[in-house]
C-alpha positions as CSV (number, residue, x, y, z in Angstrom):
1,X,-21.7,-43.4,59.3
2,X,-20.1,-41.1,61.9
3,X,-19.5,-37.6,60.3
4,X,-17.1,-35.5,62.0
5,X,-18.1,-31.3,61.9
6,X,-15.6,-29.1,63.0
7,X,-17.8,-26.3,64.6
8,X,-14.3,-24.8,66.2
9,X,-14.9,-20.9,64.0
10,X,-18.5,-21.3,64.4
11,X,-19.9,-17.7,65.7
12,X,-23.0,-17.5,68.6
13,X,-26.0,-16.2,67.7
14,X,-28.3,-14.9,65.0
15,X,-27.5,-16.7,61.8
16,X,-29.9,-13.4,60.0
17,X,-30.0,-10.2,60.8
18,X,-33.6,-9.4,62.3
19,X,-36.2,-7.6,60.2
20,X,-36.2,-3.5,60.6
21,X,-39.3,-1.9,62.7
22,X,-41.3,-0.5,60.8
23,X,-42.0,3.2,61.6
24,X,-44.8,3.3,64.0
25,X,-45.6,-0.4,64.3
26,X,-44.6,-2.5,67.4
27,X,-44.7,-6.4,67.0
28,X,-46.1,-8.5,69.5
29,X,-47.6,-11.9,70.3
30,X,-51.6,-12.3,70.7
31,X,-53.6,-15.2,70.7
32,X,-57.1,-15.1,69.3
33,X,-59.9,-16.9,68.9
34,X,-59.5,-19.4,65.5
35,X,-63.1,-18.4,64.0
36,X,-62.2,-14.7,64.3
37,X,-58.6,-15.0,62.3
38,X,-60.5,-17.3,60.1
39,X,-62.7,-14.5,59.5
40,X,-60.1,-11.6,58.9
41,X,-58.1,-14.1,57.0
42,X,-61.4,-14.3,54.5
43,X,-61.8,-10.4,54.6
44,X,-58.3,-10.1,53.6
45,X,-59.1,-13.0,50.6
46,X,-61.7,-11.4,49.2
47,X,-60.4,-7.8,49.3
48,X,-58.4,-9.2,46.0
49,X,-55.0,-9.7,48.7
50,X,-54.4,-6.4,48.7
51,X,-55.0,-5.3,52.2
52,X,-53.3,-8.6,54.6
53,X,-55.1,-9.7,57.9
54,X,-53.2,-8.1,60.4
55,X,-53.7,-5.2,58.4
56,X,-57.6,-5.5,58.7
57,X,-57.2,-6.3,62.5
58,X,-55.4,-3.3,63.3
59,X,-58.2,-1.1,61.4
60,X,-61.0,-2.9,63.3
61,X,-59.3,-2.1,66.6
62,X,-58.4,1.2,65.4
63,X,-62.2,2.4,64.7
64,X,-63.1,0.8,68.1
65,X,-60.8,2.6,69.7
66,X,-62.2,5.6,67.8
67,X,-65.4,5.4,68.8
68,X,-66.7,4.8,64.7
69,X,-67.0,0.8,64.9
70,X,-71.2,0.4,65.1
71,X,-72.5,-0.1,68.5
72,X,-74.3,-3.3,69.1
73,X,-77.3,-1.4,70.4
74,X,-77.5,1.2,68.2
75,X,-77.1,-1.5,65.1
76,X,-80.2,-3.3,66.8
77,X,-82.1,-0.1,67.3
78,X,-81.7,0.5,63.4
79,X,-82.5,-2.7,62.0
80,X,-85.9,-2.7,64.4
81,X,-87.1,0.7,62.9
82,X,-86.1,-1.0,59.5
83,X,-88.0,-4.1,59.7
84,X,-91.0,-2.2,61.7
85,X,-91.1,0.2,58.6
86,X,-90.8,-2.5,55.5
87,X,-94.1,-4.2,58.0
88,X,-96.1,-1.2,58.1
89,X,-96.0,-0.5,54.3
């Protein structure tokens, strides 16, 4: 069965009209590591879905880039003097 479309007042390009930019935000493409969206994606579940992945993402980078995210040292430091204290009482 041959059908026949007549595509002669068809219009190029976008069928939709893209999404507006939201103030201050700039999309763009990333690729990360499946076990860490897996994780954010689980952060995001259990926060009851009200804060969304990217959302959480954005707020880890954001405290990096702050200089508030913990240290890996300093984190190691603590739990030492923590575990050297609970074995000395």
């Amino acid at each position: 069965m041959k059908h026949n479309y007549d595509f002669s007042k068809g219009k190029r390009g976008r069928v939709l009209q893209p999404e507006p930019e939201i103030e201050g935000k700039v999309r763009i493409t990333i690729r990360l590591d499946q076990d860490v969206v897996d994780r954010f994606l689980q952060l995001a579940e259990a926060s009851g879905g009200t804060t969304g992945y990217q959302t959480l993402i954005n707020a880890a980078l954001r405290e990096y880039l702050d200089g508030r995210a913990p240290r890996f040292e300093e984190t190691l430091r603590r739990i030492i003097r923590e575990e050297l204290k609970s074995n000395a009482a």
